[in-house]
Residue frames as qw, qx, qy, qz and C-alpha x, y, z in Angstrom:
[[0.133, 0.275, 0.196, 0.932, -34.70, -129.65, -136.28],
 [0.357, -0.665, -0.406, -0.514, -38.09, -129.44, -134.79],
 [0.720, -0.288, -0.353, 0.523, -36.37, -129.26, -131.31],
 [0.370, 0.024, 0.031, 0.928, -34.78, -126.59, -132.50],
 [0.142, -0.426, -0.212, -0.868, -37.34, -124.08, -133.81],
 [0.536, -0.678, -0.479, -0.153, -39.21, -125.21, -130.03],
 [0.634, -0.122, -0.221, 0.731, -36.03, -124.21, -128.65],
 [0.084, -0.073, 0.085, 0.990, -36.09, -120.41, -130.11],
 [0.118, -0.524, -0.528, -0.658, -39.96, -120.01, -129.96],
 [0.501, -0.708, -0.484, 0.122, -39.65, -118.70, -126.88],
 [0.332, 0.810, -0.187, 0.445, -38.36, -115.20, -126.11],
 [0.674, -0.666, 0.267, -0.173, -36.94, -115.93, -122.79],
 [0.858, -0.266, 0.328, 0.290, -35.08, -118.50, -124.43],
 [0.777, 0.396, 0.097, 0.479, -33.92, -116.37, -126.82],
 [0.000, 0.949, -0.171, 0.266, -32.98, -114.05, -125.11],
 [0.813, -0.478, 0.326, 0.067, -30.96, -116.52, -123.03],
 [0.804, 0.486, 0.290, 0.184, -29.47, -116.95, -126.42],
 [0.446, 0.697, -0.091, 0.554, -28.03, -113.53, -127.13],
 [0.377, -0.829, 0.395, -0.124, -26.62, -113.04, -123.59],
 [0.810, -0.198, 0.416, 0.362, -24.49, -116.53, -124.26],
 [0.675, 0.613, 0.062, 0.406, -23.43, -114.86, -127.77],
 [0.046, 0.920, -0.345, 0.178, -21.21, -112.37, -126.00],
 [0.140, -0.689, 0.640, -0.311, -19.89, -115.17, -123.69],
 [0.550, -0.148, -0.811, -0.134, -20.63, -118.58, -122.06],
 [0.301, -0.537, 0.355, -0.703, -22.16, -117.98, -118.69],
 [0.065, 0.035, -0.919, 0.388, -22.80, -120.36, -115.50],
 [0.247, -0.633, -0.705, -0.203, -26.66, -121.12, -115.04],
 [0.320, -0.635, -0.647, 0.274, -26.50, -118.86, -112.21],
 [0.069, -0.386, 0.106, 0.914, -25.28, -115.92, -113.90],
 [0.105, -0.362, -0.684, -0.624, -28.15, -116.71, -116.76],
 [0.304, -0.632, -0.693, -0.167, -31.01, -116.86, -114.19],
 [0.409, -0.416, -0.226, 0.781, -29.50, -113.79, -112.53],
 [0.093, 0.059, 0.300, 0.948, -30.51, -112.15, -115.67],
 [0.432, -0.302, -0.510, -0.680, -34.28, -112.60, -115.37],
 [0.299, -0.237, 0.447, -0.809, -36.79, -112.34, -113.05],
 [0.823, 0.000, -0.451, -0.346, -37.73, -115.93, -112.67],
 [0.951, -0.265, 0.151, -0.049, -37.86, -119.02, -110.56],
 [0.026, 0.711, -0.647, -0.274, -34.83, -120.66, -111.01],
 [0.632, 0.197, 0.749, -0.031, -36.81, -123.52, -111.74],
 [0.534, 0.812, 0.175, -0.157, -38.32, -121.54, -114.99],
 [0.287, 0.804, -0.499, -0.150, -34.69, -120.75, -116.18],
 [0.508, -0.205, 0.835, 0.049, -33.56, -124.58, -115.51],
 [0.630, 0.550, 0.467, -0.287, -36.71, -125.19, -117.21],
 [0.473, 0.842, -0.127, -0.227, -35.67, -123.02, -120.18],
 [0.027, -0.569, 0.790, 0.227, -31.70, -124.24, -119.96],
 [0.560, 0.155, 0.813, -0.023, -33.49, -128.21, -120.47],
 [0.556, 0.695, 0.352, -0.290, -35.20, -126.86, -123.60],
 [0.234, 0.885, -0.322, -0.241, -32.59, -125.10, -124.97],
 [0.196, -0.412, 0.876, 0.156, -29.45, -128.19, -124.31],
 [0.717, 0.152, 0.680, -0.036, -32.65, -130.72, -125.53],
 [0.712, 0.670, 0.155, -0.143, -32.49, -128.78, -128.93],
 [0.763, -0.025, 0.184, 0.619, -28.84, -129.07, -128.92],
 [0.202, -0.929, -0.305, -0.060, -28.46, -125.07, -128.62],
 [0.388, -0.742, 0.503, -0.214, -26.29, -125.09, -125.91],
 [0.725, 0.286, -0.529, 0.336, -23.66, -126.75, -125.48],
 [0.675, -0.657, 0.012, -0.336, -23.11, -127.76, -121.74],
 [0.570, 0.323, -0.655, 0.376, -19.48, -128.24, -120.12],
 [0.750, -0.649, -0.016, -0.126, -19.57, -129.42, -116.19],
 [0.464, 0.431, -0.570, 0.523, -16.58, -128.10, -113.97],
 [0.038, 0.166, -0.794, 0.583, -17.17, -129.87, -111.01],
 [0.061, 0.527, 0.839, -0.120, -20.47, -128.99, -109.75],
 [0.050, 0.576, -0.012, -0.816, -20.70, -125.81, -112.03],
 [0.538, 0.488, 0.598, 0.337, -22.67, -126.01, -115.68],
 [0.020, -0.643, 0.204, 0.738, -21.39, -123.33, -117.89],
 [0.571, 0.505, 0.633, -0.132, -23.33, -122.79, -121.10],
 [0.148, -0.500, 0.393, 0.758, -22.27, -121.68, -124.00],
 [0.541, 0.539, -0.152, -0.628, -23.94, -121.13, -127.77],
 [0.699, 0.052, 0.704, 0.116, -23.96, -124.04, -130.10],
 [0.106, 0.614, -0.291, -0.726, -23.09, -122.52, -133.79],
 [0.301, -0.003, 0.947, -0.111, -23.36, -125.49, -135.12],
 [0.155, 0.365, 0.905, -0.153, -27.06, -126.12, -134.74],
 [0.238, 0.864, 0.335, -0.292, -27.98, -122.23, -135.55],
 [0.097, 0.338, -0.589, -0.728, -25.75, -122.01, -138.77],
 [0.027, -0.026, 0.755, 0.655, -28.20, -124.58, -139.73],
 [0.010, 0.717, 0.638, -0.281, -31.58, -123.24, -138.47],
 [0.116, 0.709, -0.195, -0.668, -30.35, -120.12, -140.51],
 [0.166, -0.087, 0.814, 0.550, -29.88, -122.17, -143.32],
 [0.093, 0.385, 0.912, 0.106, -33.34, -123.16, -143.60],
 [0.100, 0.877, 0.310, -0.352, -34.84, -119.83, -143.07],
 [0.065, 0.704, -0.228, -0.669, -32.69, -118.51, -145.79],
 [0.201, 0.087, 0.930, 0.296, -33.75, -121.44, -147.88],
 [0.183, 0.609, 0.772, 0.009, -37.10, -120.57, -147.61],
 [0.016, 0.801, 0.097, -0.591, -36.70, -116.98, -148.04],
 [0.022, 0.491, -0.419, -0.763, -35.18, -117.16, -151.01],
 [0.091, 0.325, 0.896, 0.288, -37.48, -119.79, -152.34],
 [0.010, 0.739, 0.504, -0.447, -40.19, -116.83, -151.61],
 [0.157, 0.776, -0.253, -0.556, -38.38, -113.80, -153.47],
 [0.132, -0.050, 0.824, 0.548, -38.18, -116.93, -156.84],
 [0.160, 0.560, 0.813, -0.019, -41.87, -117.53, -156.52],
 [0.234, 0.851, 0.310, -0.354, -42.66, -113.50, -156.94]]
């Protein structure tokens, strides 16, 4: 879990985030989106697949990335765990 929340404590990587919610995209349409190295958006895709994020399928010699629902139903869990443990306490 702590993966995770290193995963999404970057806005770059979350934004990388809500452009895969519409779709799955090829690294090189991601790092098309942003005005970075393509080392810095590797960088960011390594961060994101180490927190188990992304979900990475290889056709051929293409990686195409796609959301991991999964892993952020249960990084929502916890944050609506603690929220609601917040609105008991007042």
């Amino acid at each position: 879990m702590i993966s995770a929340w290193k995963g999404l404590s970057d806005p770059t990587r979350r934004e990388i985030l809500q452009l895969l919610k519409g779709r799955p995209h090829t690294a090189g349409e991601i790092a098309d989106q942003f005005s970075l190295s393509a080392a810095t958006v590797s960088h960011h895709l390594s961060v994101l697949k180490g927190a188990k994020l992304v979900n990475v399928d290889r056709r051929r010699q293409t990686l195409i990335y796609s959301l991991n629902t999964a892993v952020l139903q249960d990084v929502l869990s916890v944050i609506l765990a603690l929220t609601a443990s917040e609105r008991r306490k007042k």
